[in-house]
Every structure is written in structure tokens, then in C-alpha cells.
N, C-alpha and C positions, 0 to 999 in steps of 0.2 A: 629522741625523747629527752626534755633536759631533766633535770636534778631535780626540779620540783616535783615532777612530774614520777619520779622512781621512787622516791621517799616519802613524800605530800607532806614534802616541810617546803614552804614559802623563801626564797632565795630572797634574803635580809641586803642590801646595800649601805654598808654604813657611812655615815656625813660625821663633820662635826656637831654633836651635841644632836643628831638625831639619827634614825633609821628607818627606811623604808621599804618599799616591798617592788623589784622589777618587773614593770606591767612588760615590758620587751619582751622579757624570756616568754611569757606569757602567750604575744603577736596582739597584745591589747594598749601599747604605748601609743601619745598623742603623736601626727605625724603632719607634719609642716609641710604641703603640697608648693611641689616647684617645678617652676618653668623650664621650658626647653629654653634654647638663644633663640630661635624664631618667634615663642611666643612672647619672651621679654621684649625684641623688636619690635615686635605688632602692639603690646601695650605701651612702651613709650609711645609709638605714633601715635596710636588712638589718642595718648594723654596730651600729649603736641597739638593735634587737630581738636580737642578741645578748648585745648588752652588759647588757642588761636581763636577760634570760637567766641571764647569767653571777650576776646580783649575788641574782636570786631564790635560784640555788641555791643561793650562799654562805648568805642568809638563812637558807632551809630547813634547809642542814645546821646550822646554829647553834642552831636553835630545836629543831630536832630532837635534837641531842646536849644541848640543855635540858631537854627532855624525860624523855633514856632516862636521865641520869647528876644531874642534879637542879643548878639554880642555883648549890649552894655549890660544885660541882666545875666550872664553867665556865669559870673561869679560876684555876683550881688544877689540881692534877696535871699533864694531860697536855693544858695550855691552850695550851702553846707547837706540839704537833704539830697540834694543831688550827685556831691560827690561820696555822700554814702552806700546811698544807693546801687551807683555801679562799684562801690569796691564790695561790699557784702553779695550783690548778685554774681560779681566776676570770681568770688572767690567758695561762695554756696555751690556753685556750678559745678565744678571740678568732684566736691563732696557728694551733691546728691547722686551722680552719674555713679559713683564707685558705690554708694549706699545702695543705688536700685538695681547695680548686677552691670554695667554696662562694660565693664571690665571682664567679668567671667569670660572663664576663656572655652566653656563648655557651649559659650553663643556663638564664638568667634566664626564669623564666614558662613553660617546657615539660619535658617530660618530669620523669624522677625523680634525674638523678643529682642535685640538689640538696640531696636528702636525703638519699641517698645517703652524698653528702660530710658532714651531720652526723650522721651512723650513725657512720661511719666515724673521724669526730673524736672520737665518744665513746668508743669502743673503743681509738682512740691515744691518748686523756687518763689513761685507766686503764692502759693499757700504758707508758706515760711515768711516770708515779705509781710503780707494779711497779719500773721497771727503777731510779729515783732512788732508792728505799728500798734497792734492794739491793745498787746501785754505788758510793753514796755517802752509805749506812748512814743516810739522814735517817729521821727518823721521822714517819709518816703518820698520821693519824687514818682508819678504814678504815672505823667506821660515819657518819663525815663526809660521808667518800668514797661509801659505798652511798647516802645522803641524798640529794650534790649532784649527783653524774651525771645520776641519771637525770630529776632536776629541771629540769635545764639542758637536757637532749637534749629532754624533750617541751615545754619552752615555747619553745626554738629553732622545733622544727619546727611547734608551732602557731601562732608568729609569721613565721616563712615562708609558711603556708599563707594568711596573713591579707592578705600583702604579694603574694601574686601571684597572689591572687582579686580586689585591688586595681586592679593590671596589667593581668590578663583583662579587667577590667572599663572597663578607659583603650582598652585594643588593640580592643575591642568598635567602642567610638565613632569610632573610625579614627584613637586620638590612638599615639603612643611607638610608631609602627610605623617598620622600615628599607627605607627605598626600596630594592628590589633588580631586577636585570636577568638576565633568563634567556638561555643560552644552550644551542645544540645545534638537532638536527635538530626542523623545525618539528612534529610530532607530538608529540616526547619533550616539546618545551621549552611548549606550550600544556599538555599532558600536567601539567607541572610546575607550571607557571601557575595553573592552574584549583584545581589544589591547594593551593595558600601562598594563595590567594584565600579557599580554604574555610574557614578556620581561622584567621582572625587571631589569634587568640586566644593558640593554641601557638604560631604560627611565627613571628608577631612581625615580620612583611614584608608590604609591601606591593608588588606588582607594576608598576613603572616601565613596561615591555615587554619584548619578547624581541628576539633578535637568533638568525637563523634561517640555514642550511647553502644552502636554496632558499629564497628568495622568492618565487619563483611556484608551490610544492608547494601546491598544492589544497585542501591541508586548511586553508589560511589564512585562505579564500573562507567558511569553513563558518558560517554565522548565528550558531551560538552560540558561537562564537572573536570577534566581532567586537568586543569590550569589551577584549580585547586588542593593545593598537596592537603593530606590530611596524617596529621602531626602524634597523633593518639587517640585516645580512649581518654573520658569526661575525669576519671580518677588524675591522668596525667597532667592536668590543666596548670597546675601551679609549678611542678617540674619540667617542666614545658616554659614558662613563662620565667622561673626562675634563669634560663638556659638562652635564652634571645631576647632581644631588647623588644618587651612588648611593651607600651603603651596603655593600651584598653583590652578587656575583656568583654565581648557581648556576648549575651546566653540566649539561645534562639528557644525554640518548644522544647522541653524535654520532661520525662515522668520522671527519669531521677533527681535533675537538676533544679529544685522546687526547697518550699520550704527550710527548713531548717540547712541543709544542705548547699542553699544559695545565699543563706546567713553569713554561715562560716563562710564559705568562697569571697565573699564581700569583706568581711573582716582579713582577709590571708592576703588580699591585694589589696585594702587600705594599708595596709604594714608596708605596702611595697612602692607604693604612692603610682597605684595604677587603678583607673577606673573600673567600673563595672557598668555595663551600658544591657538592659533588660528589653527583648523584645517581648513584646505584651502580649501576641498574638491576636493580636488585632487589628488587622490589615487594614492599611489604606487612610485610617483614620486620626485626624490631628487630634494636636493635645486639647486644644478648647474644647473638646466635644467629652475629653477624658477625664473624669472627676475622682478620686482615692477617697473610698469609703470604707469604716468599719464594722464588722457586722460580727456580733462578740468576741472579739480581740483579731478576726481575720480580715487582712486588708482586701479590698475588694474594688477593681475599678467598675465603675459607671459609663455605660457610653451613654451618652447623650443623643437626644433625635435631632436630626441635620434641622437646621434654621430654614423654613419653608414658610413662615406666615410671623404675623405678629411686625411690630412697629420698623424693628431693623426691616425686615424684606418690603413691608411699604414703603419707607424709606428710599431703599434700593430703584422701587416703581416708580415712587416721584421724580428721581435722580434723575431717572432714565428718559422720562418723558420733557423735563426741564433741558436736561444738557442738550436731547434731541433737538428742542425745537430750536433752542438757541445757534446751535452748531448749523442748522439748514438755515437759517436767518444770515449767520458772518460767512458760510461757505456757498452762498446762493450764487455770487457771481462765476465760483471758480465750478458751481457745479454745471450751469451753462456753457461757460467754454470745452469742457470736458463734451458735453453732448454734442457742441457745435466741431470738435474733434473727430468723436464718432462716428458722426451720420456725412460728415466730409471724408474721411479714410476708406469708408466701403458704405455699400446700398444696405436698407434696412435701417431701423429705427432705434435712436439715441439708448434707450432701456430696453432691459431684459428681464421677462416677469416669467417665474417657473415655482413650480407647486414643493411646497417642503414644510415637513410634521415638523409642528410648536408643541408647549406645552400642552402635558393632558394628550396628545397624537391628534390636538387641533390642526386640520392643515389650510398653510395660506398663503399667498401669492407674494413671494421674495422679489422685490427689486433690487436690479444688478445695474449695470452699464452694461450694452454689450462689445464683448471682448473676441466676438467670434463671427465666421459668417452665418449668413442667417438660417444655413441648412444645414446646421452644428449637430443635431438629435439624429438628422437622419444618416450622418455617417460613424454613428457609433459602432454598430455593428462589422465594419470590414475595419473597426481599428483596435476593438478591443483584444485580440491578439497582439499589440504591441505595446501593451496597458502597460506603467509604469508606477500603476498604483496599489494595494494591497491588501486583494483578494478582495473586498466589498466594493470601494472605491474605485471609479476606472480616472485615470489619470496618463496623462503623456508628458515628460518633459519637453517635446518640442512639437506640440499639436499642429498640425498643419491647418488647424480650423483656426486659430486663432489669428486676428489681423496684425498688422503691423501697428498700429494702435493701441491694442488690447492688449499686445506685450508686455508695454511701457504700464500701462495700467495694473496688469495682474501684479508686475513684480514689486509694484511699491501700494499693491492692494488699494487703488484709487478707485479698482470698480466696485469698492463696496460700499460707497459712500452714500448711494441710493438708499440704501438699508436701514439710513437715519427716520426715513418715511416708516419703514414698519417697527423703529422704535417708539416713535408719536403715534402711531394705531396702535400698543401695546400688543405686538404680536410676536415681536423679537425686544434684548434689552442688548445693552452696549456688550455687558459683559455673560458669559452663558457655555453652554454647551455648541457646538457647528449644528447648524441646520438640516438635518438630513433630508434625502428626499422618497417618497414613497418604496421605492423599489428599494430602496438600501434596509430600508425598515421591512418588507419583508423579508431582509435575509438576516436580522438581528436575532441573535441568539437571548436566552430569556434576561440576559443580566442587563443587555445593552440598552433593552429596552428603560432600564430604568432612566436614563438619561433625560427622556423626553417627560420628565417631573418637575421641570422647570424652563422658563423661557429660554430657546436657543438666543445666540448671541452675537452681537457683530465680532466681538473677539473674544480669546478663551487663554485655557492653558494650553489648547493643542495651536493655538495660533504663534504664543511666545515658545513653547516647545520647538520647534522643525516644521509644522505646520504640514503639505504636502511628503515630506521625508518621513513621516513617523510613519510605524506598522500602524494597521489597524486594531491589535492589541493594545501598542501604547495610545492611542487615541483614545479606543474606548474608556483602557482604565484611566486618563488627563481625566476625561468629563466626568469619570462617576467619582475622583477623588474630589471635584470642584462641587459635585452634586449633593456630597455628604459631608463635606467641610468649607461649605460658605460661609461668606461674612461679608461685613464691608471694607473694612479692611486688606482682604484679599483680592479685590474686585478693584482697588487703588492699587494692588501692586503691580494685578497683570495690564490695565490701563497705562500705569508707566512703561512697563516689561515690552507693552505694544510698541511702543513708537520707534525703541531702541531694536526689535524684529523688523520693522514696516522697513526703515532706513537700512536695517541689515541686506533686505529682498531675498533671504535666504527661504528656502523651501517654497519658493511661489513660482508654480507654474501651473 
């Protein structure tokens, strides 16, 4: 307890010619948040591959207005708006990216606002450009301007991509991860545990221990919690954290850990320049769907209802039916030889058409290639004892039904390319939920069914996840977190996410 605190006299620090009051003693002084050496690493680079960024697009625009306007006008006429232009957009660059968070190091390696933040710097560089021409009559070079933008924005964001595929691949080996301690009630906080465990990768923590509400709650005992040390009791959080190099604090469910009590805790680890990371108790669902509201001085989140209608998910429908057609149009020849593959490697017929619930539990007729002989169904029975699939799914890693043709196919998933047809029938969409078929759907328990709330899909999260390697758990819950936190944007990432799985041929058998 200090001296303030025994007396409730205010501990004066004297200066010359003035005096003040030590917020320190306090644990209420301002606190200058600083980097590990991996994250000062990782921000030079980021600042590097922007910088680089910045100077290509300069390039570009330059060589580009070489181009459209010819050598001898390069630096004649309109050389002065033009060499303004790329020094103010090469040099805004760097600014707005640090102004809109692209630096936080709370984004570093997960999620999307990172990109985000350079979407959004390109958009404020052109909007900053707009408003200087018009407030302060400068003159811009504007096919400079269409040049360097969008130069800068995608070799940003491909050199971000590059930088924390880099990270993924550090955080993998268990290096530039933040020792964190959990707390809350022992269920929520192993609950929590298990999961920053799953995913180094995104979360970027690694699990210290917990600090638990009961210590003798039962579920502590459980064999598969035991890789979990558990550290103390919720009072011991900070003497705990004072005592090991902790990094972050998450607070999982708890009835005491609320409130005013998770105030102070917040204020006792800003003084220590350590996070506080709050699980919300709301599973499964992104931040876009999560809104902070007040409702007479108590904050209150808002979940939002999953995006299921309205102009974005038309949108989505249009997309869907456009790329389709298009893609059957450039891929027509390679889909002919393909069939002319098939029906040469074994007897039976180029496709395979088999029944599987769509949207709403419409059901309708999936084309495949086929990858199999053509009395594949009826030897299900004397193989499902060597089923390598999980527990709903029947699967074999090395099916004996499958041709030698259909191997080549399944592993770099070329037989689903038929399936572009029942994106133009609007009965599947590129991106979605797997298509289940009849019998699997009566053995869905009631949650799984939700899935079938939206168009199945040629690819998913279970496709860039592991795809055949996932439990039927993680499957289920991939679709129902894609089912309740759509977007378009999401449906852009796992489309990329595909191609770099497709080329992997992992989990495809």
C-alpha cells in the first residue's frame, strides 16, 4: 500500500518552479506501449515493402505517362503536375497506411483489417488528391494518378501477403509467439486455451496457463485439459503476470471477472504495457456482425443477423452466375478433353450426376466427372468398415473404386468443374457450404442442419481448411461460421485460399 494510500495525503513531486501529483504511485501514469525486436522487425519490413510500393508506383505512373503522351512531352507541358503528383502520392502513402492502423501490431498475421487499412489508404490518397486540387487549386496529373494507385495498392497488399505468410510460418515453429494467461471460469478459460493453442498461426499466443474462478471444478481433472497447467485462482492474475513474462491477458466467461473488476484489471496491465484481450462469449461470430452499444451508461454488444438477402447477397448471385458462365466459355475445351480422358481410361460415361440438398433442403442433381467405376454405390457396403472418413462421411484414402484417371482428378479437384453448370442453374454458388447428400442429412443433428440456409458451394472454408482431413466437427462448425459471417469480401479470400489448397492436393482423396 503506498504512502498515499496510509495518510490520503497525495505524494507531491517537486520540479523547478512547479509541483505535481505522481499518477505512478497511483498505476494511473501514461504508458508508452513498446515493441518486442520481432515486432520492430516485422514493422520495418512492412515500412520497406511499402516503401517499395510507393516508389514502383511512382515508376509506373512515369513510364506509363511515357507511354500514353510520348518522351518528348515528359518533362515539357504538364511535367511540373506530374512530378507533383508522384512525390505527394509517394510520400501520402507511407502517412495514410500508419494513419488508418496498417502498422498496429494487434492486426499483425490475423485476420483482414490489415488490408483493409490498405483499401482504405488508397481510397483516402485519391480522396486527399480530389480535395488538394480543389482547395488549393494545385494541379494533378490524374492519368498519373489512375497509373500509381492502383500500382501501389496491389504490390502493398502482395507484399503484406508475403510478410505474414513469412510470420505464419515463424508462429508454426513456435518462434514470435506472446506468452498469454487466461482467465475466467475453468470451462470458459481451458474453452479458450485450447483454442489460441489451435491456431498459432492467426493468434499469435501461446498459452502460459490459466488462472481459474474454482480450482477444484472438475473439469480441470479432464485427461485432455492436462497440457494445461493451471497457474491460480482469478485474484492471483496480476502476481502471476508480475512473476513470468506475460505478454496478454484474455478473460474468458466469468461472474466475478466483469465489471468494475475487469476495469481495474485493465488499468493494473496497462501500467505493465500488457494487453487485455476480452472473450465476449459469443461464439463463432466476427467482428462485422458485432456492434458496441450503450444502453444507460452499460455497454452492450449487438450481434447482428448473418447477411442472407439484400443487394450484397444479390450481388454475390450475380457474381456467381457471371463468373459461371464465363469460366464454362474459357474452360470449354479443357473441359472436353477431360471427358475425352474419362470415358477413354474406363467404360461408362464422361459425368457423374448424384442427388445433394441446396439451399432451403432443395434437392438437385450435382455434376461431377466421373472419378470412379461405374458400380461405385454399390460397393459401399463391404468397404464401409475401412471408412477413413468421420463418422458421417464415408471416405477411403485409397479407394479401390476410383480409376486411375480420377486420381489425377480428385487430387487437384478437376472433377468438380462440372459444377460450374449448377452455378448457372443457380443451384449451387462458387463459394458456400459442401453439398451434402440425402443420407448424410438424415444423420444431421439439429445445429448442422442450419447450414443448408444458403447455397452450397463449389468451394468453402472446409475446402481451404484440410478439406477430406477435417473431423466432422470441424466441418460442420467451418460452414456454420461461413453461414453466420458472410460477406464478399470473405468469399474473395477463400476463392484465393482455393487455388493455393487446389495446387497444395492436400486432403483430396
Amino acid at each position: 500500500m503506498s504512502i498515499a494510500q496510509n495518510t490520503g495525503v497525495h505524494p507531491w513531486v517537486s520540479a523547478p518552479g512547479l509541483a505535481h501529483i505522481d499518477l505512478a504511485t497511483y498505476g494511473h501514469a501514461r504508458v508508452r506501449p513498446a515493441l518486442t525486436a520481432w515486432e520492430r522487425v516485422h514493422r520495418r519490413s512492412a515500412v520497406a515493402v511499402d516503401a517499395a510500393a510507393a516508389a514502383a508506383g511512382a515508376l509506373t505512373g512515369l513510364v506509363g505517362r511515357n507511354a500514353l503522351v510520348g518522351a518528348e512531352n515528359l518533362f515539357g507541358g504538364s511535367a511540373e503536375s506530374a512530378r507533383l503528383t508522384l512525390v505527394v502520392a509517394a510520400l501520402a502513402w507511407i502517412a495514410l497506411l500508419a494513419k488508418n492502423g496498417a502498422y498496429a501490431t494487434r492486426f499483425v498475421g490475423a485476420g483482414s483489417e490489415e488490408y483493409r487499412a490498405v483499401t482504405r489508404s488508397a481510397l483516402g490518397l485519391v480522396a486527399l488528391v480530389a480535395f488538394a486540387s480543389f482547395a488549393l487549386q494545385l494541379e494533378f496529373s490524374r492519368g498519373i494518378l489512375l497509373l500509381t494507385v492502383p500500382t501501389m495498392t496491389a504490390t502493398t497488399l502482395a507484399g503484406r501477403f508475403v510478410l505474414r505468410h513469412r510470420l505464419a510460418a515463424s508462429r508454426s515453429a513456435g518462434l514470435h509467439l506472446r506468452p498469454t494467461v487466461v482467465v475466467g471460469d475453468a470451462r470458459a478459460a481451458l474453452d479458450v486455451a485450447h483454442r489460441i493453442e489451435a491456431d498459432p498461426r492467426t493468434t499469435g499466443m501461446r498459452v502460459t496457463g490459466i488462472c481459474v474462478t474454482d480450482p477444484s471444478d472438475p473439469s480441470l481433472a479432464a485427461e485432455e485439459h492436462a497440457g494445461v497447467p493451471v497457474l491460480g485462482v482469478e485474484a492471483d492474475t496480476l502476481h502471476i503476470v508480475d512473476q513470468l513474462d506475460v505478454a496478454a491477458v484474455a478473460v474468458a466467461s466469468s461472474p466475478t471477472m466483469s465489471g468494475h473488476a475487469l476495469r481495474r484489471l485493465g488499468w493494473a496491465l496497462e501500467q505493465r504495457d500488457i494487453d487485455l484481450l476480452v472473450a465476449p462469449g459469443v461464439v463463432e461470430v466476427a467482428g462485422p456482425r458485432l456492434t458496441m452499444r450503450r444502453a444507460a451508461g452499460l455497454p452492450m454488444l449487438h450481434v447482428e443477423r448473418p447477411v442472407q438477402s439484400g443487394w450484397r447477397y444479390n450481388l454475390k448471385l450475380l457474381a456467381d452466375r457471371v463468373i459461371g458462365v464465363t469460366a464454362l466459355a474459357l474452360l470449354g475445351p479443357v473441359l472436353l478433353a477431360i471427358a475425352f480422358l474419362v470415358r477413354r481410361d474406363s467404360p461408362g460415361p464422361a459425368l457423374f450426376r448424384q442427388d445433394r440438398v441446396g439451399e432451403a433442403g432443395r434437392v438437385f442433381s450435382m455434376f461431377k466427372f466421373r472419378t470412379m467405376v461405374v458400380d461405385a454405390d454399390r460397393q459401399v457396403p463391404g468397404l464401409e468398415a475401412e471408412s477413413d472418413g468421420n463418422g458421417v462421411l464415408f471416405k477411403l484414402r485409397r479407394d479401390p473404386r476410383v480409376t486411375r484417371i480420377g486420381g489425377v482428378l480428385r487430387r487437384f479437384s478437376l472433377d468438380e468443374l462440372p459444377q460450374l453448370l449448377n452455378v448457372v442453374r443457380g443451384e449451387m454458388s462458387l463459394v458456400g457450404p459442401r453439398p451434402p447428400l440425402r443420407e448424410e442429412v438424415d444423420r444431421y443433428e439439429s445445429d448442422a442442419v442450419r447450414r443448408l440456409r444458403v447455397r452450397p458451394g463449389m468451394t468453402g472454408l472446409w475446402q481451404v481448411s484440410g478439406r477430406s482431413d477435417l473431423s466432422w466437427f470441424d466441418s460442420v462448425r467451418l460452414d456454420l461460421w461461413y453461414v453466420d459471417n458472410w460477406s464478399l469480401a470473405l468469399d474473395g479470400q477463400i476463392l484465393l485460399r482455393t487455388v493455393q489448397a487446389v495446387a497444395r492436393g492436400r486432403g483430396a482423396y
